[in-house]
DRENSE-783725 format. One line per 4 residues: number of its first residue (from 1); for each residue z, y, x of C-alpha. Coordinates in Angstrom, 1 decimal, padded with zeros to 4 digits. Layout:
NUM = Z,Y,X ~ ...
END
This chain:
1 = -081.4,049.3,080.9 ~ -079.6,052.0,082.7 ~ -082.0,054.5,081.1 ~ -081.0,053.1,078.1
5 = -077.3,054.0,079.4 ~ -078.0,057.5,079.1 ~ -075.8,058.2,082.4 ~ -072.8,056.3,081.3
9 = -071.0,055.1,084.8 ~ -069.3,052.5,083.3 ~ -071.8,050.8,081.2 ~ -074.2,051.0,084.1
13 = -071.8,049.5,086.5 ~ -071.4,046.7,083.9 ~ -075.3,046.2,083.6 ~ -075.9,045.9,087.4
17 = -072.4,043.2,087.7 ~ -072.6,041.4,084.7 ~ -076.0,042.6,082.4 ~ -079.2,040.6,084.9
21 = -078.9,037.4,085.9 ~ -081.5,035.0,087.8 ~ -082.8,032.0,088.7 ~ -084.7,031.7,092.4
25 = -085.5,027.7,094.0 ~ -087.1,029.0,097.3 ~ -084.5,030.5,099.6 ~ -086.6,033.0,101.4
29 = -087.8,034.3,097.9 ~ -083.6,034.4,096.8 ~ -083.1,036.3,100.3 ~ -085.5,038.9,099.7
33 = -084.8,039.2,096.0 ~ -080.6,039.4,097.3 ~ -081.6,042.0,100.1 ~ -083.6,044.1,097.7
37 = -081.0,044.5,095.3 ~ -078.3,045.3,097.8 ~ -080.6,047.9,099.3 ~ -080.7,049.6,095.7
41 = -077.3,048.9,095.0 ~ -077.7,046.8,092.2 ~ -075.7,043.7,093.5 ~ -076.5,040.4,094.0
45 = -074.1,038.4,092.4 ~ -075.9,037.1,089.5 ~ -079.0,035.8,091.2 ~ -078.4,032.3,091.5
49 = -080.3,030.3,094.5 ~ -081.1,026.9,092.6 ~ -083.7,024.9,090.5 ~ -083.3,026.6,086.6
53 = -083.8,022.6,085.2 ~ -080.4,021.6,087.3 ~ -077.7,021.1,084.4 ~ -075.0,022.8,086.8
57 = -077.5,026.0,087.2 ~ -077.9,026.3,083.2 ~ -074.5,026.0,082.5 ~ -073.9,028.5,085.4
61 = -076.3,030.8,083.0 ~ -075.0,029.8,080.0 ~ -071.4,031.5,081.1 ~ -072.7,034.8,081.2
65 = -074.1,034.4,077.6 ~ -077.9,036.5,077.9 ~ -079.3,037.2,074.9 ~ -082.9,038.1,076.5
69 = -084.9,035.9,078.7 ~ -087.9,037.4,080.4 ~ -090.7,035.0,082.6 ~ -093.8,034.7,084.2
73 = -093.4,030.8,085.3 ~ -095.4,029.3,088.1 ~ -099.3,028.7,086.9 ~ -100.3,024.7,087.1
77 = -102.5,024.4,089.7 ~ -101.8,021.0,090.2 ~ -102.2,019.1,086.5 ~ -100.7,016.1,088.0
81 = -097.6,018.0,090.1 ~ -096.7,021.0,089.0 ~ -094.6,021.3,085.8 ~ -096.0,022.4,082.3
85 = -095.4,026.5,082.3 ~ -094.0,025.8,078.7 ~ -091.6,023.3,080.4 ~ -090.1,026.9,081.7
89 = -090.4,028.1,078.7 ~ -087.8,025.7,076.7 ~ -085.7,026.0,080.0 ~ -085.6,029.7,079.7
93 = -084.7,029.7,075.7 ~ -082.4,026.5,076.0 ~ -079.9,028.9,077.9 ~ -080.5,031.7,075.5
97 = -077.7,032.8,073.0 ~ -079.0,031.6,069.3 ~ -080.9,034.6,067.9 ~ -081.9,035.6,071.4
101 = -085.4,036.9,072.9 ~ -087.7,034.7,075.1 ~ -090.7,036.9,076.4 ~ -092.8,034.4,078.5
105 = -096.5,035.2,079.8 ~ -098.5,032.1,080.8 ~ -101.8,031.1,081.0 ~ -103.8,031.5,076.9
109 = -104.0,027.5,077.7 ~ -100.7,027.2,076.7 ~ -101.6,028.9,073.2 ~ -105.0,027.0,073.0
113 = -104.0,023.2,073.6 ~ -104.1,021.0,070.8 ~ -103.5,017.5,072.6 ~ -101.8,016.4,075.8
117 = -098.8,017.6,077.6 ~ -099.0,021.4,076.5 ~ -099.9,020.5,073.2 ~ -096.1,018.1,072.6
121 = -094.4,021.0,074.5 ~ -095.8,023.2,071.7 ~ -094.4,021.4,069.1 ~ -091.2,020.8,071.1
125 = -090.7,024.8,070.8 ~ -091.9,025.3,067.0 ~ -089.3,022.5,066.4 ~ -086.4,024.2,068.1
129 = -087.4,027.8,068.3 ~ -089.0,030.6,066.2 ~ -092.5,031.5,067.7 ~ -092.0,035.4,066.8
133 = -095.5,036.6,068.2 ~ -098.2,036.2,070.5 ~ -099.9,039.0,072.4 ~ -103.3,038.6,074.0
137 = -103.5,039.9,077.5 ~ -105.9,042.0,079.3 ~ -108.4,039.9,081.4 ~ -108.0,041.2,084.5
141 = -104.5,041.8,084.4 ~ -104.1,039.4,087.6 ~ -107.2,040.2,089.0 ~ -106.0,041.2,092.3
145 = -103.8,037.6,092.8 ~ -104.7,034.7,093.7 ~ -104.4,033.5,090.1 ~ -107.4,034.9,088.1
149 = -106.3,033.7,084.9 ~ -106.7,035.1,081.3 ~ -102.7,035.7,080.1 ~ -101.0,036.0,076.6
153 = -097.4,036.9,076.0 ~ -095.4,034.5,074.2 ~ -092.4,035.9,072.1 ~ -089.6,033.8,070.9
157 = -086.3,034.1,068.7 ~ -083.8,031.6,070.5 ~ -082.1,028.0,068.6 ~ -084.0,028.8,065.1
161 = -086.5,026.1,064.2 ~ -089.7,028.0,062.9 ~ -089.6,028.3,059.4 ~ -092.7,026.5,057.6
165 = -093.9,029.5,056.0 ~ -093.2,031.9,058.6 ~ -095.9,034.5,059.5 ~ -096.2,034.9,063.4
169 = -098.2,038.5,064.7 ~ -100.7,037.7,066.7 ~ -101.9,041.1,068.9 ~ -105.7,041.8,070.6
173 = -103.7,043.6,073.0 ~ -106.4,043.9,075.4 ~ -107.4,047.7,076.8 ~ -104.6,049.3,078.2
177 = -106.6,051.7,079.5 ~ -106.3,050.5,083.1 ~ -108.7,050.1,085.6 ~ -109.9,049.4,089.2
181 = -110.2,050.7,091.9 ~ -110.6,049.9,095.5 ~ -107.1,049.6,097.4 ~ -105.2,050.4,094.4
185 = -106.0,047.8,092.3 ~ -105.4,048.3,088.4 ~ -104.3,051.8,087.6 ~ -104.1,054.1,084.8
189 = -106.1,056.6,086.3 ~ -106.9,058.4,083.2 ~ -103.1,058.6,081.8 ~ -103.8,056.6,078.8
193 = -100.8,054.1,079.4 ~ -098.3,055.8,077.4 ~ -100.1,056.5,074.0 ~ -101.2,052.7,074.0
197 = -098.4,051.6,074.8 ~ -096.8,053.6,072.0 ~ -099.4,052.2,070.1 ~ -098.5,048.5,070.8
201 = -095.1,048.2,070.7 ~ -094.9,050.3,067.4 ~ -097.9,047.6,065.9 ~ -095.4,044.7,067.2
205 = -092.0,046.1,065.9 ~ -093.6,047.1,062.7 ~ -095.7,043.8,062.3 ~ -098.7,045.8,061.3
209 = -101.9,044.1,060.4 ~ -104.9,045.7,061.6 ~ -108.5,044.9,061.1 ~ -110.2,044.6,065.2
213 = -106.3,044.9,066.7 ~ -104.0,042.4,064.7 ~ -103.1,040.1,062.2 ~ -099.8,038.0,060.6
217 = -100.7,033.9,060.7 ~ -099.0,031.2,059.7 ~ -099.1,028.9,062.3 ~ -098.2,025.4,063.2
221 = -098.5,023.5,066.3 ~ -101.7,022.3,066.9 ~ -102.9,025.7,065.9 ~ -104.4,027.7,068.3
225 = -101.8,030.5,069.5 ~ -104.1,033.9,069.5 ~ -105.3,036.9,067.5 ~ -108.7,035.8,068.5
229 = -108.9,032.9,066.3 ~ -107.4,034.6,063.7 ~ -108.1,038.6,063.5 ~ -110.9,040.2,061.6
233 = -113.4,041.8,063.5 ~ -114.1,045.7,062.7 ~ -117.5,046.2,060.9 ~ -117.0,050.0,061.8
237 = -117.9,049.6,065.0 ~ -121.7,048.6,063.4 ~ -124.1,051.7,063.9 ~ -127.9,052.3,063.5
241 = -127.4,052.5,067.6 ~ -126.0,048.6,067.9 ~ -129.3,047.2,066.1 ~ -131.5,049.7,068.0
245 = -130.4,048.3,071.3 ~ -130.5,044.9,070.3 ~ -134.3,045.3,069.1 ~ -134.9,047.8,072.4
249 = -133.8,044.6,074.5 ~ -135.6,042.4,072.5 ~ -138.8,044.3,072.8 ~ -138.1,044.9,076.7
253 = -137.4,041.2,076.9 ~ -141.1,040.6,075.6 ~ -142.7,043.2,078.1 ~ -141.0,042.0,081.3
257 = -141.7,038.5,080.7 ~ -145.5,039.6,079.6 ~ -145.2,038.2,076.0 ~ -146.3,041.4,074.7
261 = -148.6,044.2,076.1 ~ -146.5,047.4,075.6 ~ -143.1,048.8,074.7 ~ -143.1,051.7,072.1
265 = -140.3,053.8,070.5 ~ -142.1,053.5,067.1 ~ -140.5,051.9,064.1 ~ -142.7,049.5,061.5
269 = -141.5,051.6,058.6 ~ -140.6,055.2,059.3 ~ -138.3,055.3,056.1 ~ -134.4,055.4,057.2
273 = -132.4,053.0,055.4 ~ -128.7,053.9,055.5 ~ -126.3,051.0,056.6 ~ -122.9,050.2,054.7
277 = -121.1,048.0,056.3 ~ -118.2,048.5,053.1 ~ -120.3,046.3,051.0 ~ -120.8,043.6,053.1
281 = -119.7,039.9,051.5 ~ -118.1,037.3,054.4 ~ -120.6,033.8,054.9 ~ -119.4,031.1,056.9
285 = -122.1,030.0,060.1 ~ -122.3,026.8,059.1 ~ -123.6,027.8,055.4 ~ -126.7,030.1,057.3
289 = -127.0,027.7,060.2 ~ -127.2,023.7,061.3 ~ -125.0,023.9,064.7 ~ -125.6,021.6,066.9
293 = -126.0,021.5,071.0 ~ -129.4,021.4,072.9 ~ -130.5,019.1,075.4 ~ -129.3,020.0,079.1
297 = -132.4,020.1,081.8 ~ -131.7,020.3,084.8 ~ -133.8,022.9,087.1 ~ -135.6,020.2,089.7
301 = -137.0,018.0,086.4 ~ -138.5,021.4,085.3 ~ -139.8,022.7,088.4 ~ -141.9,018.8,088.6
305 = -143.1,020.4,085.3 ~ -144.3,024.0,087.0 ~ -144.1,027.3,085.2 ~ -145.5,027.8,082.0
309 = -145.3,029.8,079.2 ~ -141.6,028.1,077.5 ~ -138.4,029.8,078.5 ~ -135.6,028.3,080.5
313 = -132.6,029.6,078.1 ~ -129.0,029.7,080.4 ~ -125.8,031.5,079.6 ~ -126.6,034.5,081.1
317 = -126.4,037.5,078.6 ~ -129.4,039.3,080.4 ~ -133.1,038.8,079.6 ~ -132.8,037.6,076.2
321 = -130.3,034.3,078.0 ~ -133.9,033.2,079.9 ~ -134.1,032.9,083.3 ~ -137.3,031.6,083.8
325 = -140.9,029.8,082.3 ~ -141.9,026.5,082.7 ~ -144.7,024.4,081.5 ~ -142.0,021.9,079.6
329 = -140.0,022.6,076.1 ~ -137.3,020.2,074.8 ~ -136.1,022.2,072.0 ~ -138.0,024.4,068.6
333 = -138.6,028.1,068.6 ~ -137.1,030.0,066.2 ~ -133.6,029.5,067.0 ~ -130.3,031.3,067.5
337 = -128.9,030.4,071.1 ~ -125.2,030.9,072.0 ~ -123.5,030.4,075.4 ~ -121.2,028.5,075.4
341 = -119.4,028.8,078.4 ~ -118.4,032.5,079.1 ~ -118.9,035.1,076.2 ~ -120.5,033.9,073.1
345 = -123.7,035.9,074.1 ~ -126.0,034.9,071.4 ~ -130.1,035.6,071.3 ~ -133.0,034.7,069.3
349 = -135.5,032.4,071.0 ~ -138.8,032.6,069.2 ~ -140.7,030.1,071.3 ~ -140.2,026.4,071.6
353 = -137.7,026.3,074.9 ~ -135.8,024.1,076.7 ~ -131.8,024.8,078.0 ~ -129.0,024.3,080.8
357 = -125.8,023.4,080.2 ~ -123.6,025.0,077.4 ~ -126.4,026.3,075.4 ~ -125.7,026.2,071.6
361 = -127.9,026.2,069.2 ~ -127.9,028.0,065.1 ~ -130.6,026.0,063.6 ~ -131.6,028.7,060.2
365 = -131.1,027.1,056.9 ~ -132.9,029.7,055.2 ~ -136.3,030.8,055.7 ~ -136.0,033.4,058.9
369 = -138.4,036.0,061.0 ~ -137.8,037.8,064.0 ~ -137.0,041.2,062.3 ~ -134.2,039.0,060.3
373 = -133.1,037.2,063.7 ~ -132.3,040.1,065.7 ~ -130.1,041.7,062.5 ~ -128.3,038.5,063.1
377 = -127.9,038.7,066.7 ~ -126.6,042.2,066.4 ~ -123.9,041.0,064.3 ~ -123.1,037.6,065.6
381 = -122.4,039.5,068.9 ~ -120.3,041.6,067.7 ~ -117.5,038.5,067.8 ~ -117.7,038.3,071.3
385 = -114.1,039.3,071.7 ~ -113.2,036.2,070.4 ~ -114.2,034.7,073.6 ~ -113.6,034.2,077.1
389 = -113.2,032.5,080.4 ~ -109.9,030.9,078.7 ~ -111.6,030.5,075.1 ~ -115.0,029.3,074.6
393 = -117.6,029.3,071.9 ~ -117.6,026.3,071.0 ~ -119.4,024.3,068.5 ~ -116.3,023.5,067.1
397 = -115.3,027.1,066.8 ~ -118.2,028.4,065.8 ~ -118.1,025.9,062.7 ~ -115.1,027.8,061.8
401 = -116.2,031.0,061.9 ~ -117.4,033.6,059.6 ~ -120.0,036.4,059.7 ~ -120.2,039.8,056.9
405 = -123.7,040.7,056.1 ~ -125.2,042.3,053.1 ~ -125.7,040.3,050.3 ~ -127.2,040.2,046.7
409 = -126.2,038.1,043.7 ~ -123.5,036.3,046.4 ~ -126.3,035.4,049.1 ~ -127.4,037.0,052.2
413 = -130.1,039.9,051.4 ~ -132.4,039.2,054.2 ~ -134.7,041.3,052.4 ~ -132.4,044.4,053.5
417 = -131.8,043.0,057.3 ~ -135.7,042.8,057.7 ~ -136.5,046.3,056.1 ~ -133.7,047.8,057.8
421 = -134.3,046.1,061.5 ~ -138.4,047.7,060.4 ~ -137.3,051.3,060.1 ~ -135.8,051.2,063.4
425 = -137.2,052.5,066.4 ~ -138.8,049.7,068.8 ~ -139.8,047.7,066.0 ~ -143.4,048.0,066.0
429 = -142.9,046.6,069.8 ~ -141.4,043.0,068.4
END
């Protein structure tokens, strides 16, 4: 703000006395906040040393008439003591002019909940408020606190019920070119920060749509709140080089676990086949597949059962998902499995198998070979950014979703995903 005031004494005298106003409940916290301002001389009388839901410390707020409310409430730790962070929320836009800003990050939860207490507060807001966007947060963006949470940034227009057919922007906004390092923490150590965030805030203010970055919903309560549900995934990003690994770890899956004798670079058909992702007609996963769950087997029944030549499929996303072989199976071979509980890693499990916990399963509808799997693997994984420790691949989801593949006549042309998965290199070794 006093950037903004372009050296203007007066204006930024009247932004530090009149322009930032807060709300602190612990009085240590209020004393530090009180003696950090005075030691920049920004004045403290505008930070208020209260509870924000007391009636006298809104109307207090209320007098100084803010027109932008920013907050990153307390995270629920305690479902049964702590207050709802959207609870904050309505408290920060209740003392809002009308037509003011909320920006409010809080756990994706709060965007996600379709029943219970986060899900009434959701409708609470859509009913008084205007939800104007939601911005997904990087993962690790609170990696270094004690509160390792995946974040989204909720952004609201004050006292203006949202309109029925209103389009919200929903943002991926998830690499800002951060990262770790040791003492630091996060840091933009390569001085990508500025362009992105050029980047970002132009794609909010502009409401662009943009296929793997954003998209404009409309959205109701019991929606799920996030360009993840929503955004189209970027068939660009599709290569010769994202089927090769898939088949290279395929084939080195085989070879480590001594289901094949060798790994070679050669291809079944040496005959390139050129891949156009352009064409590509949208299927929904349900129409291909039957998705259902698989049985969950606990470890000690299957070591009673020894090892053997039947994989134990978990969520990992290494090995092909197996992380072991035992003489026992509860599930049928040639399969699609997903994970259910991290990433949406999915594999294809060729042999009869049996699971832990959270293992989905894509049941083929059509008639389906291993050169046909893994071109389905390649692309089912490329929707793994849909997913994450806040937003899980589930069943449900996944009933929802959609896929692109090449097609003829309107169907799948799994004549083209085995030839092309055959000209590859590593083929011959599957």
């Amino acid at each position: 703000m006093v950037k903004d005031a372009e050296g203007d004494l007066d204006k930024i005298k009247k932004i530090k006395e009149k322009q930032v106003i807060g709300v602190e409940y612990q009085a240590h916290i209020f004393a530090l906040a009180c003696s950090n301002m005075y030691i920049h001389q920004d004045g403290k009388s505008n930070i208020i040393n209260g509870d924000c839901f007391d009636i006298e410390v809104m109307e207090q707020v209320k007098k100084y008439k803010p027109t932008i409310g920013f907050l990153n409430p307390p995270y629920q730790v305690d479902k049964k003591e702590d207050t709802e962070e959207l609870e904050f929320v309505l408290n920060n836009l209740e003392v809002l002019q009308t037509g003011g800003t909320c920006i409010a990050i809080v756990p994706m939860q709060c965007a996600l909940a379709q029943k219970g207490g986060k899900y009434e507060l959701k409708k609470q807001l859509m009913q008084k408020h205007t939800l104007e966007a939601v911005l997904s947060m990087p993962d690790e963006l609170f990696f270094d606190s004690d509160i390792g949470v995946v974040t989204c940034v909720m952004i609201f227009t004050a006292h203006k019920p949202h309109p029925l057919n209103k389009e919200t922007y929903f943002g991926y906004y998830k690499d800002d070119g951060f990262v770790k390092r040791k003492i630091q923490g996060r840091i933009d150590a390569f001085g990508k920060w500025e362009s992105i965030k050029a980047d970002w805030v132009s794609s909010y203010i502009n409401r662009k749509a943009k296929v793997g970055f954003s998209v404009n919903k409309i959205v109701v309560a019991n929606d799920e709140w996030c360009a993840e549900a929503y955004m189209e995934t970027d068939y660009e990003k599709l290569n010769n080089s994202s089927f090769e690994e898939t088949v290279l770890n395929y084939s080195s899956f085989l070879f480590q676990n001594k289901l094949s004798c060798s790994v070679s670079n050669e291809a079944v058909d040496n005959k390139p086949i050129e891949l156009d992702t352009s064409t590509w007609q949208s299927f929904e996963l349900k129409t291909l597949f039957k998705i259902t769950g698989s049985k969950t087997t606990p470890v000690l029944e299957l070591e009673e059962h020894g090892n053997g030549k039947y994989p134990y499929v978990t969520t990992q996303a290494i090995n092909n998902g197996v992380e072991s072989f035992y003489d026992y199976y509860t599930e049928e071979g040639n399969v699609l499995t997903v994970d259910s509980a991290v990433l949406g890693y999915c594999s294809y499990q060729p042999l009869p198998f049996s699971a832990s916990d959270h293992v989905e399963k894509l049941m083929p509808k059509f008639s389906m070979n291993k050169y046909v799997a893994l071109f389905l693997v390649t692309v089912i994984n490329l929707e793994q950014y849909r997913y994450n420790y806040g937003i899980k691949c589930s069943q449900t989801r996944m009933k929802k979703a959609h896929i692109k593949l090449p097609s003829k006549d309107s169907d799948p042309d799994y004549e083209f995903m085995e030839q092309y998965i055959k000209s590859l290199p590593y083929s011959f070794s599957i």
